[in-house]
C-alpha positions as a printed NumPy array, in Angstrom:
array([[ 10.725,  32.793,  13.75 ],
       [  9.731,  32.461,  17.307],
       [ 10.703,  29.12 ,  19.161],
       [  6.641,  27.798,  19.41 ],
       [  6.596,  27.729,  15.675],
       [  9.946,  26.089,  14.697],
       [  9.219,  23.418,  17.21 ],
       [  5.809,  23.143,  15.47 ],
       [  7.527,  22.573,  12.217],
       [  9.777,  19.904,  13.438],
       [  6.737,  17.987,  15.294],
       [  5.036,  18.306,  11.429],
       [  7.7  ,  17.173,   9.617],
       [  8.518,  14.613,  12.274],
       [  4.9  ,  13.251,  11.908],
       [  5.407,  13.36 ,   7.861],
       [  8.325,  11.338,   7.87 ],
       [  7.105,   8.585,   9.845],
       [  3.653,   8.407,   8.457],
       [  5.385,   8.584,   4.934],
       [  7.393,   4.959,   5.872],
       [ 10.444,   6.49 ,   3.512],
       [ 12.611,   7.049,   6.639],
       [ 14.298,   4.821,   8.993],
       [ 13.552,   5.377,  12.457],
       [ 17.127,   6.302,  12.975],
       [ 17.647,   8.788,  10.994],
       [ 14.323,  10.636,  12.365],
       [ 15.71 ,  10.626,  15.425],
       [ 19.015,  12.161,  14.844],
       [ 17.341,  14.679,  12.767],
       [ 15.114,  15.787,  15.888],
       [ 17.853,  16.276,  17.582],
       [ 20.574,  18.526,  15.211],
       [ 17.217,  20.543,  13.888],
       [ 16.276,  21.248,  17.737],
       [ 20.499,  22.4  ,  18.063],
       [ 20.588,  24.182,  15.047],
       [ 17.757,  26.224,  15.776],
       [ 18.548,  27.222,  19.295],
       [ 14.717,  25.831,  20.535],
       [ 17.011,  23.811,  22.998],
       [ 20.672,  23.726,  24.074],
       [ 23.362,  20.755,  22.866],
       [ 22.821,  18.985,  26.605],
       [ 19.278,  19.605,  26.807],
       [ 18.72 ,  18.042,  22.819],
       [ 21.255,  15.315,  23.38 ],
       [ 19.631,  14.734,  27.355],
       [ 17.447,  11.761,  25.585],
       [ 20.565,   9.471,  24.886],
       [ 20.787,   9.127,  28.597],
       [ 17.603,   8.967,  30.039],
       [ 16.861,   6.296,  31.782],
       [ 13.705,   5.05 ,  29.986],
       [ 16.378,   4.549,  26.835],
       [ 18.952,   2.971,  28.722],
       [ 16.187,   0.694,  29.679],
       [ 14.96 ,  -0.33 ,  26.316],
       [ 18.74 ,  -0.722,  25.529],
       [ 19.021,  -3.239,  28.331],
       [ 15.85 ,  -5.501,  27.793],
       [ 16.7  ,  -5.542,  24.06 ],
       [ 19.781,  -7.405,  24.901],
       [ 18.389,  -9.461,  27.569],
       [ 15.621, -10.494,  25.286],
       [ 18.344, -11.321,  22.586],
       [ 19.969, -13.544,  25.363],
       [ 17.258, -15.485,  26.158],
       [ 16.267, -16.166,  22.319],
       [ 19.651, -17.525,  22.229],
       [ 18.518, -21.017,  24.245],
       [ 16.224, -23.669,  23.329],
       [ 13.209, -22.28 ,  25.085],
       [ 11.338, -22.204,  21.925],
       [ 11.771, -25.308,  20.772],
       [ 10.612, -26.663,  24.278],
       [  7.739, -24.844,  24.131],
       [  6.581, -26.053,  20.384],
       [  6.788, -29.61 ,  21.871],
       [  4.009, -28.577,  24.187],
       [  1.288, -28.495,  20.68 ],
       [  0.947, -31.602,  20.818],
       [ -0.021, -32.523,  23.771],
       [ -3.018, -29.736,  23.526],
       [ -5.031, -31.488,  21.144],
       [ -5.21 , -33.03 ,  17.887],
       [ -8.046, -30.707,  16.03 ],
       [ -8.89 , -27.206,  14.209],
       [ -9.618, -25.318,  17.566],
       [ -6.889, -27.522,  19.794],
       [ -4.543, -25.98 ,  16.356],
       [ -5.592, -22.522,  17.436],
       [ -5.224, -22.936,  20.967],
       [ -1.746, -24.68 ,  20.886],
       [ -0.199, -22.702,  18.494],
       [ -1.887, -19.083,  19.689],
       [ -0.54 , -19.778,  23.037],
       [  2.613, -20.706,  21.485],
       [  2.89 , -17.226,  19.222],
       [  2.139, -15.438,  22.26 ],
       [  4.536, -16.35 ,  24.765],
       [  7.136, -15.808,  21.888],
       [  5.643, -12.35 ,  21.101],
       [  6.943, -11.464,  24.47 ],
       [ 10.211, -11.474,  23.533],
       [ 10.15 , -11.189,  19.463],
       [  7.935,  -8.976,  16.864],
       [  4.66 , -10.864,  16.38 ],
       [  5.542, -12.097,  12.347],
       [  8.751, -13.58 ,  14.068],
       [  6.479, -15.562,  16.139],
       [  4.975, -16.695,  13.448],
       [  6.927, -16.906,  10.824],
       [  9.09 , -19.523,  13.155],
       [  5.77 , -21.684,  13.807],
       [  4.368, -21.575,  10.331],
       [  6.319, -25.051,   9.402],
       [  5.028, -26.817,  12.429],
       [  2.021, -25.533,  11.513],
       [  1.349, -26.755,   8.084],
       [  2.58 , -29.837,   8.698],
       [  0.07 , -30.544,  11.793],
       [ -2.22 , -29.586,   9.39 ],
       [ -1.353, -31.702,   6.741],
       [ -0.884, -34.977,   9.211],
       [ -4.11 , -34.206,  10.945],
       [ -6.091, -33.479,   7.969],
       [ -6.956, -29.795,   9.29 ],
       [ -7.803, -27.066,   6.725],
       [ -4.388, -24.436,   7.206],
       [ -6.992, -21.42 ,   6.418],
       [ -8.648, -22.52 ,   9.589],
       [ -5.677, -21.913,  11.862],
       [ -2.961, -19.632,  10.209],
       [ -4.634, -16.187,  10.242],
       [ -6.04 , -16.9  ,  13.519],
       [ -2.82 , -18.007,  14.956],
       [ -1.371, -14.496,  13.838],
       [ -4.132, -12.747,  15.631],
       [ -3.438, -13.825,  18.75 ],
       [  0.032, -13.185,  18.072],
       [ -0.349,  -9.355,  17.397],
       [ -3.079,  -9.291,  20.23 ],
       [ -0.27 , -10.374,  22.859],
       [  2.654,  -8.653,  21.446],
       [  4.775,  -7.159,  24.106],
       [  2.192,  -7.541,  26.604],
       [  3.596,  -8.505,  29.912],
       [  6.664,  -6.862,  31.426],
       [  9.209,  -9.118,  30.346],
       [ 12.01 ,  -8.602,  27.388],
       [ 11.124,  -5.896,  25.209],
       [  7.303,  -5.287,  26.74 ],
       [  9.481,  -3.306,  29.434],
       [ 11.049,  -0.896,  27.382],
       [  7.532,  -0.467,  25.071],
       [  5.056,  -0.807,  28.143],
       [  6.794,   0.814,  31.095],
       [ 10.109,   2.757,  29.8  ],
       [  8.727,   4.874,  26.554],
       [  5.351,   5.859,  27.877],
       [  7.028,   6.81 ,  30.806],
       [  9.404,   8.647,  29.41 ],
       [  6.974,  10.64 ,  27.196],
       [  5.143,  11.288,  30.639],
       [  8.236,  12.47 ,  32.189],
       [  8.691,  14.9  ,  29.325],
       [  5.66 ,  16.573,  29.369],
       [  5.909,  17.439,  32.52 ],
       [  3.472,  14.864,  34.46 ],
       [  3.87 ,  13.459,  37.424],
       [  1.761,  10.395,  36.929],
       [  3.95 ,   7.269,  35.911],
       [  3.219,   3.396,  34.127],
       [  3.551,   0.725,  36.831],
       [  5.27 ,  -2.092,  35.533],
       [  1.701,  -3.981,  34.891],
       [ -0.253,  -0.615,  33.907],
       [  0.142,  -1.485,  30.27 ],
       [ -0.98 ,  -5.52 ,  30.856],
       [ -3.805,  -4.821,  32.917],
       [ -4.86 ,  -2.192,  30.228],
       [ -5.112,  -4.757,  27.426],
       [ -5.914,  -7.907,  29.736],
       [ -9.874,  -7.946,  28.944],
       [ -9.314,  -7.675,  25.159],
       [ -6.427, -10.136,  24.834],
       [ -8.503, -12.783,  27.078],
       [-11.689, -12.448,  24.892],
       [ -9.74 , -11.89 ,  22.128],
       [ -8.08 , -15.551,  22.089],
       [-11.851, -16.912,  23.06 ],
       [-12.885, -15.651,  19.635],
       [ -9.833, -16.455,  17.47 ],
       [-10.418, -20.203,  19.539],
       [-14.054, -20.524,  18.702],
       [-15.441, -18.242,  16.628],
       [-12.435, -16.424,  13.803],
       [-12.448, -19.84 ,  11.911],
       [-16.127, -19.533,  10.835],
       [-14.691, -16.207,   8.848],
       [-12.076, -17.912,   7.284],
       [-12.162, -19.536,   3.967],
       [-12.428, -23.507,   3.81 ],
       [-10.096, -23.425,   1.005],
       [ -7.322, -20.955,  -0.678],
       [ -8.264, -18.163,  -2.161],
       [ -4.785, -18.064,  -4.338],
       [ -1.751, -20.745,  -4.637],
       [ -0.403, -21.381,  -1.147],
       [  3.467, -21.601,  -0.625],
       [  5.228, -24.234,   1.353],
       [  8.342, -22.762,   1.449],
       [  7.625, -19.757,   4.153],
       [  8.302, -19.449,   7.817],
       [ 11.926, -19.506,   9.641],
       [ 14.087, -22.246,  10.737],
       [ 13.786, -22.167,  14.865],
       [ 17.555, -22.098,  15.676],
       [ 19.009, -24.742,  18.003],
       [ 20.621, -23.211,  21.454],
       [ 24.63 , -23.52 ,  20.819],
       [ 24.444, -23.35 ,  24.333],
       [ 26.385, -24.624,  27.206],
       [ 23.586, -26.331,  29.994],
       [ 25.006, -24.101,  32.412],
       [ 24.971, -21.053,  30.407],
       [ 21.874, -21.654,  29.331],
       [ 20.704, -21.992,  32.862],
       [ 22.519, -18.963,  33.309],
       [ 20.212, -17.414,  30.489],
       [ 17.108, -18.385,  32.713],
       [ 17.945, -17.67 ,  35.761],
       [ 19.141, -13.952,  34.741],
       [ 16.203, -13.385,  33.197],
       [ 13.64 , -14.601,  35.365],
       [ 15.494, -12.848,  38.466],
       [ 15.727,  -9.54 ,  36.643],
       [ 12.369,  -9.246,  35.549],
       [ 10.999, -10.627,  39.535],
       [ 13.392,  -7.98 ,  40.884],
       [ 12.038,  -5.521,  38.082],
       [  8.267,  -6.062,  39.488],
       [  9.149,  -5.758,  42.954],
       [ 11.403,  -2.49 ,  42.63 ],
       [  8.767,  -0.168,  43.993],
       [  8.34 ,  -2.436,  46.705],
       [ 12.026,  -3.369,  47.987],
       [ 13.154,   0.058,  47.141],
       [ 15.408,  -0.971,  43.722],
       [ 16.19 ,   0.994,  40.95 ],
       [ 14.288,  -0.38 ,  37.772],
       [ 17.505,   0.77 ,  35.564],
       [ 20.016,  -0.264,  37.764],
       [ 18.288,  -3.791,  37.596],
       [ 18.317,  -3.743,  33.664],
       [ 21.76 ,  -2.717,  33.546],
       [ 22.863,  -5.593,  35.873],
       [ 20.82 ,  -8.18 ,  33.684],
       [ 22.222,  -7.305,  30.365],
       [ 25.837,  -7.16 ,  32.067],
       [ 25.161, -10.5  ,  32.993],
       [ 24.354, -12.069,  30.009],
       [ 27.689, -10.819,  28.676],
       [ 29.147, -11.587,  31.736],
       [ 28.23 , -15.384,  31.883],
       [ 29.083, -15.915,  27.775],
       [ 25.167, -16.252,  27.117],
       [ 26.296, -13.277,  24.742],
       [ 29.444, -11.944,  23.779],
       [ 29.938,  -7.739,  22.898],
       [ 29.329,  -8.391,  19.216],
       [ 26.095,  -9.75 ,  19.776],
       [ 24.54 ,  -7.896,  22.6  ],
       [ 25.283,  -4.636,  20.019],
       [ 23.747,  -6.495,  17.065],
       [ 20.153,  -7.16 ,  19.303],
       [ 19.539,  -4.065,  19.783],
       [ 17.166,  -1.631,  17.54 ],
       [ 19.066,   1.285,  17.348],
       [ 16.707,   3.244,  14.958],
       [ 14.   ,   2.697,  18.116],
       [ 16.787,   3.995,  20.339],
       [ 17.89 ,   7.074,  18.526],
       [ 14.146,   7.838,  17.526],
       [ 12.851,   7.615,  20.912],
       [ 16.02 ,   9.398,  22.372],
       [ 15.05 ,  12.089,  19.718],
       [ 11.328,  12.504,  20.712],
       [ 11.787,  12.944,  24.703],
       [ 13.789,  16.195,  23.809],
       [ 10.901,  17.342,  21.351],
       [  8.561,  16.453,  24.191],
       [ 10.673,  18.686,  26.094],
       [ 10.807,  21.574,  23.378],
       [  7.034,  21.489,  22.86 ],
       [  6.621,  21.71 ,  26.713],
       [  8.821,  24.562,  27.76 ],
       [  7.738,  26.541,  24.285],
       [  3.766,  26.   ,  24.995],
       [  3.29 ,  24.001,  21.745],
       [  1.556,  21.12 ,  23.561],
       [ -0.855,  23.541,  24.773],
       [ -1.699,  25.114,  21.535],
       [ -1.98 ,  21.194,  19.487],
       [ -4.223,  19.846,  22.559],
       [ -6.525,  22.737,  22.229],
       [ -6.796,  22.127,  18.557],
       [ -7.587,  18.514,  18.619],
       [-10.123,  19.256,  21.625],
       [-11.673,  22.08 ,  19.048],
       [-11.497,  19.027,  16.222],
       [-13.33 ,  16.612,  18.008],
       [-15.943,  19.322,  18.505],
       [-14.535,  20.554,  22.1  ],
       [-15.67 ,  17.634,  23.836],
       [-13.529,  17.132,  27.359],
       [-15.629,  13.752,  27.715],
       [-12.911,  11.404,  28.252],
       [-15.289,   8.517,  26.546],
       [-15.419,  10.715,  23.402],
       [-11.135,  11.147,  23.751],
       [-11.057,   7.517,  24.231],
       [-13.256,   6.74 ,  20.814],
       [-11.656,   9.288,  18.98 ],
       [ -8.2  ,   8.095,  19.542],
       [ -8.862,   4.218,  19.93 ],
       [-10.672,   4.74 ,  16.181],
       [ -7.978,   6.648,  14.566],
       [ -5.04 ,   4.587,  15.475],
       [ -6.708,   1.37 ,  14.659],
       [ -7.576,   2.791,  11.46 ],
       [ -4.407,   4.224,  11.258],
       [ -2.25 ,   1.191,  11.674],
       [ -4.073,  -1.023,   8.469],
       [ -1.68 ,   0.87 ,   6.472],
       [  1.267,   2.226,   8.589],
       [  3.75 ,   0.264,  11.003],
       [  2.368,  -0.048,  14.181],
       [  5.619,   1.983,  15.731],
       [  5.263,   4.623,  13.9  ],
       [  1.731,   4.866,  14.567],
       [  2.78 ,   4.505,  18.469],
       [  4.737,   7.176,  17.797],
       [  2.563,   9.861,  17.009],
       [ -0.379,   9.177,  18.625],
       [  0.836,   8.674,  22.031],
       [  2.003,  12.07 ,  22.281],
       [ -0.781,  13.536,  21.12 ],
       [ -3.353,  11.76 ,  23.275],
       [ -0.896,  12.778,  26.147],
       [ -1.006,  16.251,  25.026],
       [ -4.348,  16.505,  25.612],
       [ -5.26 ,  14.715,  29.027],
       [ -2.563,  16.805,  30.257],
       [ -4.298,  19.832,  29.047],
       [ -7.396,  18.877,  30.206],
       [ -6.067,  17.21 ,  33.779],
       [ -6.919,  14.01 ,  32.651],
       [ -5.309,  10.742,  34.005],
       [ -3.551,   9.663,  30.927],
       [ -3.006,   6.386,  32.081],
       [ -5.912,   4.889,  30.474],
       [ -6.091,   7.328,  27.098],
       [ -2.331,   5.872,  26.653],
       [ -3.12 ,   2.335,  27.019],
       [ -5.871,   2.756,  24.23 ],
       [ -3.695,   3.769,  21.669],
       [ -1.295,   1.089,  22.201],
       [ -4.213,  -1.325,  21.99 ],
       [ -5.331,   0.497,  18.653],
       [ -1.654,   0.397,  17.267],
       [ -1.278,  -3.192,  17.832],
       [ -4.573,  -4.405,  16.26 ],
       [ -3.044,  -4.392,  12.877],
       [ -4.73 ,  -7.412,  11.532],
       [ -6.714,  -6.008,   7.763],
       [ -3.858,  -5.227,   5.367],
       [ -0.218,  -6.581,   4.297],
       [  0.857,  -2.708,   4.874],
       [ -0.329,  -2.889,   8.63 ],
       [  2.088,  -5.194,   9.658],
       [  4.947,  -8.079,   8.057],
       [  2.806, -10.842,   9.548],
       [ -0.2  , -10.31 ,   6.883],
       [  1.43 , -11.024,   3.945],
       [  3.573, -13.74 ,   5.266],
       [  0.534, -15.209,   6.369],
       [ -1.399, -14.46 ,   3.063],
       [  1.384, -16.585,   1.077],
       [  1.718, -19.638,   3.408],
       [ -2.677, -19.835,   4.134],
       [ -3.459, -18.483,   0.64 ],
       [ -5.358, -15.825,   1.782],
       [ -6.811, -12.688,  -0.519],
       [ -6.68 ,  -9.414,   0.192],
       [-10.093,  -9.86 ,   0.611],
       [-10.335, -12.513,   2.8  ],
       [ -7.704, -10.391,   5.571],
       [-10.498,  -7.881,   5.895],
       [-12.974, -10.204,   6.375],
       [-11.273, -12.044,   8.913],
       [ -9.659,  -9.506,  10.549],
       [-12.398,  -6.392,  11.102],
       [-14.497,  -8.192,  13.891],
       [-11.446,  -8.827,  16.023],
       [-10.342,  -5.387,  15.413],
       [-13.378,  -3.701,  16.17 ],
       [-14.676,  -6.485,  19.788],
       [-10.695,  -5.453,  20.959],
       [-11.235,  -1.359,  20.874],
       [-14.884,  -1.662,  22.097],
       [-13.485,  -3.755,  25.21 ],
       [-10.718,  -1.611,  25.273],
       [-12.544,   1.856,  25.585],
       [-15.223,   0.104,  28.323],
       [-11.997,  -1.342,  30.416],
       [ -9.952,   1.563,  30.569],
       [-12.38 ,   3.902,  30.518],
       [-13.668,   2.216,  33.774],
       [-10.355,   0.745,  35.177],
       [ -8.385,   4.102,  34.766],
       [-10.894,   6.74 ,  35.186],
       [ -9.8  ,   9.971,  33.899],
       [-10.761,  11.973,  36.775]])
């Protein structure tokens, strides 16, 4: 069996297991790499080259950092803030979006969430606002601003992995550190407008099945020294300023990360034990698996043969609008019933695949899938947030879709205009 077709098989079964949900990310990962040994498609360095590429060691780095700073009593500094907003159903929204969203920078979205959803009831309750006004809407803006800016872990998923996939398929074009924020800016912006002002018309004025009380996560108090947790803010805040201003002053962005996380152990804001048990090792190993694949599908001319069958799908359009749709749609759709990373997974490969093929700028084409991944807002399988949300607003299965289709939809229309026009493809 010729090389093209056993790295074939691996990218199907690969795609299988992911889409299937019934295996970890690790363990997809390590299997990429012993299949791509066994077989002899690449050598042991060349399969085992992911583990210490730089784009992983950067994920590795932010994941601790990000740990670090969720360590210290930023959070519960920033809840104070609601307050002070305003004291009604859209002031709610507003205080408690912005809230979810500066969290989601450094946390999964239903974290976010699940942390605020006690402060959150009970404002309701003392104020007199409807919860199934505010909760659902709340967790929208959440998912619309997860990861965005470079900071914590929207480094390693906005700059290091797309990167990485483009240095494995042999591009030359790379992600600036704000490619990935400036790609999503227009949606998230109008996207927050609507959830403010418009998403609570959608929502029911009462529950649509018994509500629970009992939901949400305790925000943990920093254990702290002051002048570790200083420590904590200063790190992180000079590490991701340096991080911005690499290209500029001529810096390593992986040297930088490695210095930050060494910091945080360095100062006590972490100790060994806990730096290890931040990061998401089945993320590590499965992207560490997938940059050798990239690199098997390259040098066998696999990625060739799949981009010239999805261009023949889509009825062998090259129209970058029509790549942008097709893509955009199917990972949106995609993601009501998969996990978002998964879905990340797959389809920003593919859509790579192509513009390469074609001599597109993938820039753009990338950015839309993410957007499309993350708008996982119409099921309890698209993402942990749903159902948590479902139980503590008393929302219906029903009442998710209705809520959640119009902000799916306005965020991949803005997102195929912005892109499209922002990073043209030729």
């Amino acid at each position: 069996m010729s090389p093209l077709i056993i790295t074939l098989l691996i990218l199907l079964g690969v795609f299988i297991a992911l889409l299937s949900g019934k295996f970890s990310y690790g363990v997809v990962g390590g299997a990429i790499v012993v299949l791509l040994m066994l077989t002899g498609v690449l050598t042991p360095a060349e399969a085992l080259a992911g583990f210490s590429n730089t784009n992983v060691v950067i994920m590795f780095c932010m994941m601790v950092m990000s740990a670090g700073l969720m360590k210290t009593s930023i959070i519960t500094h920033i809840v104070g803030l609601v307050g002070k907003i305003g004291r009604n159903e859209r002031a709610l929204i507003a205080g408690f979006g912005i809230i979810a969203a500066i969290m989601a920078q450094f946390m999964n979205a239903f974290v976010a969430v699940a942390c605020l959803l006690p402060f959150i009831t009970g404002m309701c309750r003392e104020l007199g606002v409807k919860r199934t006004k505010v909760i659902f809407p709340v967790m929208i803006i959440a998912l619309t601003f997860i990861f965005w800016l470079p900071v914590g872990q929207g480094v390693a998923g906005n700059f290091a992995q797309p990167n990485g996939y483009l240095e494995s398929y042999g591009s030359d074009i790379r992600f600036t550190m704000f490619d990935m924020t400036i790609a999503r800016l227009p949606g998230a912006i109008i996207q927050t407008l609507f959830a403010i002002f418009v998403l609570p018309r959608f929502c029911p004025d009462e529950p649509s099945q018994g509500v629970r009380d009992d939901m949400g996560r305790e925000v943990q108090k920093s254990t702290l020294a002051p002048w570790r947790e200083t420590a904590a803010y200063i790190i992180t805040a000079g590490t991701i300023l340096l991080m911005i201003l690499a290209g500029t002053l001529g810096l390593n962005v992986c040297m930088l990360a490695c210095i930050g996380a060494f910091l945080m152990l360095l100062t006590g804001v972490m100790n060994d034990r806990e730096a290890v048990g931040a990061v998401n090792w089945g993320m590590i190993f499965l992207f560490a698996g997938v940059l050798p694949l990239a690199t098997a599908l390259t040098n066998t001319g696999a990625s060739d043969v799949i981009a010239d069958f999805i261009v023949t799908l889509i009825g062998g359009s090259t129209n970058p609008w029509v790549i942008s749709i097709v893509f955009v749609t199917i990972s949106f759709v995609s993601t009501q019933f998969l996990s978002n990373t998964a879905c990340v997974q797959v389809f920003m490969p593919l859509v790579l695949m192509v513009c390469i093929r074609l001599g597109m700028n993938p820039i753009g084409a990338m950015g839309l899938v993410n957007i499309g991944c993350t708008a996982s807002y119409l099921t309890p399988m698209a993402n942990p947030g749903i159902p948590l949300c479902m139980a503590a607003g008393g929302y219906s299965l029903k009442d998710c879709v209705k809520i959640g289709i119009l902000p799916g939809l306005l965020i991949c229309a803005v997102g195929v205009v912005w892109c499209s026009l922002f990073f043209p493809a030729y």
